[in-house]
ROKOL-961737 format. One record per residue (C-alpha): residue in one letter; x, z, y. Coordinates in steps of 0.1 Angstrom, whole numbers. Each point is the difference from the previous one (the first is absolute). Layout:
residu=A; x=X; z=Z; y=Y
...
This chain:
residu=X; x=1459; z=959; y=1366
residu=X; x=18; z=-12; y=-31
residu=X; x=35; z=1; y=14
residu=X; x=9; z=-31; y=-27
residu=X; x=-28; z=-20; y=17
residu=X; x=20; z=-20; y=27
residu=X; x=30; z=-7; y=-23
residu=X; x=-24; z=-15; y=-26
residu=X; x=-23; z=-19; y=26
residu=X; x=23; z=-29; y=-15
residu=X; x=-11; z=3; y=-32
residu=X; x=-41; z=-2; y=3
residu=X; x=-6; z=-34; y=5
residu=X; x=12; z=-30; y=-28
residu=X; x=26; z=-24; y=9
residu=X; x=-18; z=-32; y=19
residu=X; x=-10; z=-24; y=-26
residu=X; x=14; z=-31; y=17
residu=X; x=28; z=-7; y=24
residu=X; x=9; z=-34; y=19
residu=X; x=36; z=2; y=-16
residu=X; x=9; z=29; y=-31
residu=X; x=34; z=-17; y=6
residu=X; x=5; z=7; y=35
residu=X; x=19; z=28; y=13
residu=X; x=-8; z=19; y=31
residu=X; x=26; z=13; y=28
residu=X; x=4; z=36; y=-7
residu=X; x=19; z=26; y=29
residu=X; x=18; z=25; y=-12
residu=X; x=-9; z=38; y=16
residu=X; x=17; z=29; y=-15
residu=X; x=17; z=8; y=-34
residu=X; x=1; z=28; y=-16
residu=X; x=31; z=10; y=-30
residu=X; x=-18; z=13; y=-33
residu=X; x=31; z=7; y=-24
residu=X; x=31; z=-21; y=-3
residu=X; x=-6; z=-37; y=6
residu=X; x=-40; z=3; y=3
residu=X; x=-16; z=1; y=32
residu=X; x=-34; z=-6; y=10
residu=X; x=-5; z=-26; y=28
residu=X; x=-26; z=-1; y=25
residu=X; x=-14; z=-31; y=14
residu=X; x=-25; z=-15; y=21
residu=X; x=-11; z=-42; y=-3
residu=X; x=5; z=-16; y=36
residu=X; x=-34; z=-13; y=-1
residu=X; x=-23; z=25; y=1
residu=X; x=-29; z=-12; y=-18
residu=X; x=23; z=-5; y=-32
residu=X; x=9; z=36; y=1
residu=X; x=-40; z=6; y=-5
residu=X; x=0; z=-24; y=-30
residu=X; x=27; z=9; y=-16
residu=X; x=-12; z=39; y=-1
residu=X; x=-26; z=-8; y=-24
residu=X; x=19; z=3; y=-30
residu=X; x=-7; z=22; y=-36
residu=X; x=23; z=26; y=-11
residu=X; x=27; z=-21; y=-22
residu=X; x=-3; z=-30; y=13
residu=X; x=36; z=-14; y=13
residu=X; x=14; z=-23; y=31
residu=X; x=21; z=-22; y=-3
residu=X; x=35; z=2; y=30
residu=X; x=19; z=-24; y=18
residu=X; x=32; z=3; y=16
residu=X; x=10; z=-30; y=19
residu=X; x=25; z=-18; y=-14
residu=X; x=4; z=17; y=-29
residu=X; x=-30; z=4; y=-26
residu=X; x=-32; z=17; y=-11
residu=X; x=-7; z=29; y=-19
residu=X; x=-28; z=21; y=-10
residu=X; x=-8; z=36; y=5
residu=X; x=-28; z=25; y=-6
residu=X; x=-25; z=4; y=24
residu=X; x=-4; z=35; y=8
residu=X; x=-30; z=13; y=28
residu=X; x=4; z=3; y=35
residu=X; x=2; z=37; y=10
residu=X; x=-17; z=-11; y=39
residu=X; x=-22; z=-26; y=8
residu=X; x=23; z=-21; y=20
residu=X; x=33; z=6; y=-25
residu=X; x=7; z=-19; y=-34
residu=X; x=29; z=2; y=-17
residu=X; x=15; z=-1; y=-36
residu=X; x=34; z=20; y=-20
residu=X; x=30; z=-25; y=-16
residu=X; x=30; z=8; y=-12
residu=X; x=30; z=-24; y=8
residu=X; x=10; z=-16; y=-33
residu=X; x=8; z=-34; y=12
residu=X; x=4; z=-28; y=23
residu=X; x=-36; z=0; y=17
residu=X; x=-1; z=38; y=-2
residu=X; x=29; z=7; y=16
residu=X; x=-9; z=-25; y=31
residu=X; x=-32; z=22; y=2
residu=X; x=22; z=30; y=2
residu=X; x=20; z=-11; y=30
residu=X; x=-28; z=-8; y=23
residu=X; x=-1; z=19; y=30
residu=X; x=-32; z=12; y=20
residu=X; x=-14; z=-32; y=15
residu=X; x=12; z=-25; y=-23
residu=X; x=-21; z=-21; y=-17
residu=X; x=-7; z=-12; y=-37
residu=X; x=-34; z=-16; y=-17
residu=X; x=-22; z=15; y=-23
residu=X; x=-24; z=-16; y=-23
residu=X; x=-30; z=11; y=-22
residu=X; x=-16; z=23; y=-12
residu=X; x=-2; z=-10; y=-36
residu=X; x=-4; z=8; y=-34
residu=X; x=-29; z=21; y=-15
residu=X; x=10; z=37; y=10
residu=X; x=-17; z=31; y=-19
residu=X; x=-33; z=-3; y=-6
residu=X; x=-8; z=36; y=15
residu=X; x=-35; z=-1; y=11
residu=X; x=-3; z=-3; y=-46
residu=X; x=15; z=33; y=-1
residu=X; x=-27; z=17; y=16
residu=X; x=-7; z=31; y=-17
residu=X; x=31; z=2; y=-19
residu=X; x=29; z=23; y=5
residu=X; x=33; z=-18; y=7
residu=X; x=40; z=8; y=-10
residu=X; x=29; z=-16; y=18
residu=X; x=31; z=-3; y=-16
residu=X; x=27; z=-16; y=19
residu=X; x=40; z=2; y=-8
residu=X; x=22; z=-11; y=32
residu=X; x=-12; z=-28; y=24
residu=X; x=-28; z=-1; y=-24
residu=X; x=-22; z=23; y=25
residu=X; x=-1; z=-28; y=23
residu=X; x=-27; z=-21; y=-15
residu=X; x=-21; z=29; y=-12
residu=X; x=0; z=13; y=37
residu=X; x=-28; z=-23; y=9
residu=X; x=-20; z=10; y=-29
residu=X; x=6; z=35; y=8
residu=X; x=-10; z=-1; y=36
residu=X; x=-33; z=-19; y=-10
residu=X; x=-7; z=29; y=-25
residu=X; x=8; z=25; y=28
residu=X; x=-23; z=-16; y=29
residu=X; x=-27; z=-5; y=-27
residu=X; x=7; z=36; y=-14
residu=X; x=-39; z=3; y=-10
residu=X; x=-1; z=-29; y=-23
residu=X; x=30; z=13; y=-24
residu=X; x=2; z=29; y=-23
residu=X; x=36; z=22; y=-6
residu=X; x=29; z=-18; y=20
residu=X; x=35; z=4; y=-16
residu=X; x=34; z=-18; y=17
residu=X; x=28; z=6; y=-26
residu=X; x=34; z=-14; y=16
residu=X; x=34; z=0; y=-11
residu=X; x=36; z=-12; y=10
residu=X; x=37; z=0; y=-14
residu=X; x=7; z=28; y=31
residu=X; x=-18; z=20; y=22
residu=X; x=16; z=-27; y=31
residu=X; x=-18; z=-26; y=-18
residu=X; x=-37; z=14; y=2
residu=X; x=-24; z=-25; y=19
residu=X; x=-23; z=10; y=27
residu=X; x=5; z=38; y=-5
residu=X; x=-17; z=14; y=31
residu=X; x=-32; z=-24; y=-7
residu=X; x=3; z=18; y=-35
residu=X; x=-6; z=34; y=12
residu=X; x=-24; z=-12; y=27
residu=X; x=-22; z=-14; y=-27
residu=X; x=4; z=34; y=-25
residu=X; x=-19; z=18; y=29
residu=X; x=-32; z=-24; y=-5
residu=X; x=-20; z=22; y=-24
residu=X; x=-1; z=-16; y=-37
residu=X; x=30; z=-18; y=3
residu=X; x=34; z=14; y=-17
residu=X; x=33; z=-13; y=3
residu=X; x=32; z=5; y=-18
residu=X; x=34; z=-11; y=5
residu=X; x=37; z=-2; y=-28
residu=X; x=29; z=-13; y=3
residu=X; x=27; z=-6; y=-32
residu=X; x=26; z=18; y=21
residu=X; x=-4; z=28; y=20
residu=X; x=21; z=2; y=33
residu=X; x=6; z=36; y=21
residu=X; x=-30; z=13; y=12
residu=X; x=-26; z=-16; y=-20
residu=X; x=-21; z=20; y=-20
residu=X; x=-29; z=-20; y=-18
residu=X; x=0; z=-18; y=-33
residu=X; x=33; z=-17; y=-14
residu=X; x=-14; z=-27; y=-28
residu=X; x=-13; z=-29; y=-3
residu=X; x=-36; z=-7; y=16
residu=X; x=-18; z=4; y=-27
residu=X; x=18; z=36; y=-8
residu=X; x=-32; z=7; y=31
residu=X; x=-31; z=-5; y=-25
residu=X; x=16; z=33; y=-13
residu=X; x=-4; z=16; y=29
residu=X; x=-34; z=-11; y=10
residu=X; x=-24; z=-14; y=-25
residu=X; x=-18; z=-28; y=5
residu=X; x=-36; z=1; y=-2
residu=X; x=-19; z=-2; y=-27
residu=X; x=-19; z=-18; y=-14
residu=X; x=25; z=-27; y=9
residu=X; x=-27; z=-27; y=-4
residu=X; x=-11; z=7; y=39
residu=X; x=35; z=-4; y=14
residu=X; x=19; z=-27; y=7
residu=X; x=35; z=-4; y=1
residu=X; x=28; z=-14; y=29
residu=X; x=31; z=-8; y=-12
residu=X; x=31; z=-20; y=13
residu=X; x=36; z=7; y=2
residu=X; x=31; z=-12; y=-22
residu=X; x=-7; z=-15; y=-32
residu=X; x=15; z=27; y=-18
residu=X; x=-24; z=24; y=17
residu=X; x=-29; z=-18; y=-2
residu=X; x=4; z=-5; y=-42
residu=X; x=2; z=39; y=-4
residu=X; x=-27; z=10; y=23
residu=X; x=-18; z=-28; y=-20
residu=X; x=5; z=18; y=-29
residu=X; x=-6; z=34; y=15
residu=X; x=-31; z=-11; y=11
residu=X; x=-13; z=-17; y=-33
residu=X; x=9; z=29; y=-16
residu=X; x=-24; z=21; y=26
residu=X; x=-30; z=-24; y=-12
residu=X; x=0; z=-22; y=31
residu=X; x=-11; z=-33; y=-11
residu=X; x=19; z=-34; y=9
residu=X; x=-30; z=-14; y=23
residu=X; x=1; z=34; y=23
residu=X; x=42; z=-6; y=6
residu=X; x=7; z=-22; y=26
residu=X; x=34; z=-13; y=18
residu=X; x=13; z=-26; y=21
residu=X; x=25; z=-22; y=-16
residu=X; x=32; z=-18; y=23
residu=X; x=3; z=-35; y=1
residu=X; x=16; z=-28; y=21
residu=X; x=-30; z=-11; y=16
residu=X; x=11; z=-27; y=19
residu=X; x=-32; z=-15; y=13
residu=X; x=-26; z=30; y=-5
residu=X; x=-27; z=-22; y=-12
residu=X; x=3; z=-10; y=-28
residu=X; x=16; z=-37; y=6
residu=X; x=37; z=3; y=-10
residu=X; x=1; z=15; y=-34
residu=X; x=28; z=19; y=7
residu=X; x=-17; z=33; y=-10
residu=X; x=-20; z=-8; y=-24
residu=X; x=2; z=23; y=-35
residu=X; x=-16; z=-18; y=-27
residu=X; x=-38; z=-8; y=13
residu=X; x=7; z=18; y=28
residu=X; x=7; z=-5; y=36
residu=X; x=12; z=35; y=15
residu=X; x=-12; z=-7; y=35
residu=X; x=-35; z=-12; y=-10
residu=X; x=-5; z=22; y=-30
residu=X; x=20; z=26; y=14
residu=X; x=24; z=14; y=11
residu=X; x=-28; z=29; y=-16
residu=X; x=-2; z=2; y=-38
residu=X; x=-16; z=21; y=-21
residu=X; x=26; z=9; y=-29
residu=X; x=-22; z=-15; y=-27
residu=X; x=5; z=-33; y=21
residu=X; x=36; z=1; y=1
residu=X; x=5; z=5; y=-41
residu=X; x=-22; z=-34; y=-1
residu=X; x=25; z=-13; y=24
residu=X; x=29; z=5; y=-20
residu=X; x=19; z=19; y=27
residu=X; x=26; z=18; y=-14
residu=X; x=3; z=31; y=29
């Protein structure tokens, strides 16, 4: 049995199509957390009502949810799979007011979760193709559920590459899952870091420094690209890529917006025609230059 196949069972069905209320918050219970690196942990939850927490599971890899912490706000995060059938959860850093709440909840406490939304990779079109991820920091968050998908559908993809970097080895996300998934056959991954720290021994560079070390497939026509991380990183391993052949349509990201009301209503993150929670938060990277988005 495909050991990826529970964690994804979250990820084979679409979103439901219509809800009484996409405004409405649901009570969320807090079970377990677990500390990532410094200031990101990854929360584990369960809904109170039951039947919810079914719902709620059929989401698409990239879609987002939207957070509540009573009495003090709403954010967004990622939405990345469940790794058992009666688990969700999702990785944030604390970077503000709403975050930081999140982060002092203890086991049992309760929040409300909204969603999911957005239009999440559109996976089941890469069928066939072999896929790179390239993620600098906190970036490997979103691309996790895209990773995953590929993993428990392992048949439908071609050559599987996960490159990953960070400013230190300390700040590497979800290293254990990385080596867990280099032992799937046809899948590589590949870590740097811009400074070393005692004991490490791989790659100091940037991320894209890795397509030295591996290459990519060719002909890059069949592959398609994951990329997300700072904006610094993301405009050279733009160029790097570019420079491999890769065309804009086959580079996708997810872009970061205040998106207040995740449906499109508020404006608050729209980019020039776009809405990033209806049209996105997934882009190909010949979308975003129409957009205007300077990243």
């Amino acid at each position: 049995m495909n050991p990826y196949a529970i964690e994804h069972e979250a990820l084979m069905n679409h979103a439901p199509e219509t809800v009484e209320n996409v405004y409405l918050p649901k009570v969320a219970v807090l079970d377990r957390v677990v500390s990532e690196i410094h200031e990101v942990n990854t929360f584990y939850w369960h809904f109170e009502d039951s039947a919810e927490q079914y719902a709620f599971k059929r989401f698409r890899p990239g879609q987002f949810a939207q957070v509540s912490l009573f009495g003090v706000g709403e954010f967004p995060t990622s939405l990345p799979p469940s790794p058992t059938e009666d688990e969700t959860f999702f990785t944030v850093r604390q970077v503000g007011s709403c975050t930081s709440a999140l982060h002092r909840l203890k086991r049992g406490d309760k929040f409300a979760v909204r969603g999911p939304y957005g239009n999440g990779f559109p996976m089941e079109e890469y069928r066939g193709k072999n896929l790179v991820f390239v993620a600098g920091g906190i970036g490997l968050i979103p691309l996790r559920s895209a990773i995953v998908y590929a993993l428990a559908n392992r048949d439908h993809y071609g050559r599987i590459q996960i490159f990953h970097g960070a400013k230190t080895p300390n700040e590497l996300m979800y290293v254990p899952m990385l080596h867990e998934w280099e032992r799937t056959p046809g899948v590589e991954c590949h870590m740097t870091v811009d400074r070393a720290a005692e004991g490490w021994t791989g790659n100091v560079g940037v991320v894209g420094s890795l397509f030295k070390k591996s290459e990519v497939e060719v002909p890059v026509e069949n592959t398609i690209a994951f990329v997300c991380g700072p904006p610094i990183m993301f405009r050279f391993v733009i160029r790097d890529l570019l420079g491999m052949g890769f065309q804009e349509h086959n580079i996708v990201s997810t872009l970061e917006r205040y998106m207040k009301c995740g449906v499109g209503k508020c404006g608050h993150c729209c980019i020039g025609v776009a809405y990033v929670c209806v049209d996105g938060p997934v882009f190909t990277y010949e979308q975003i230059k129409t957009l205007g988005e300077d990243i």
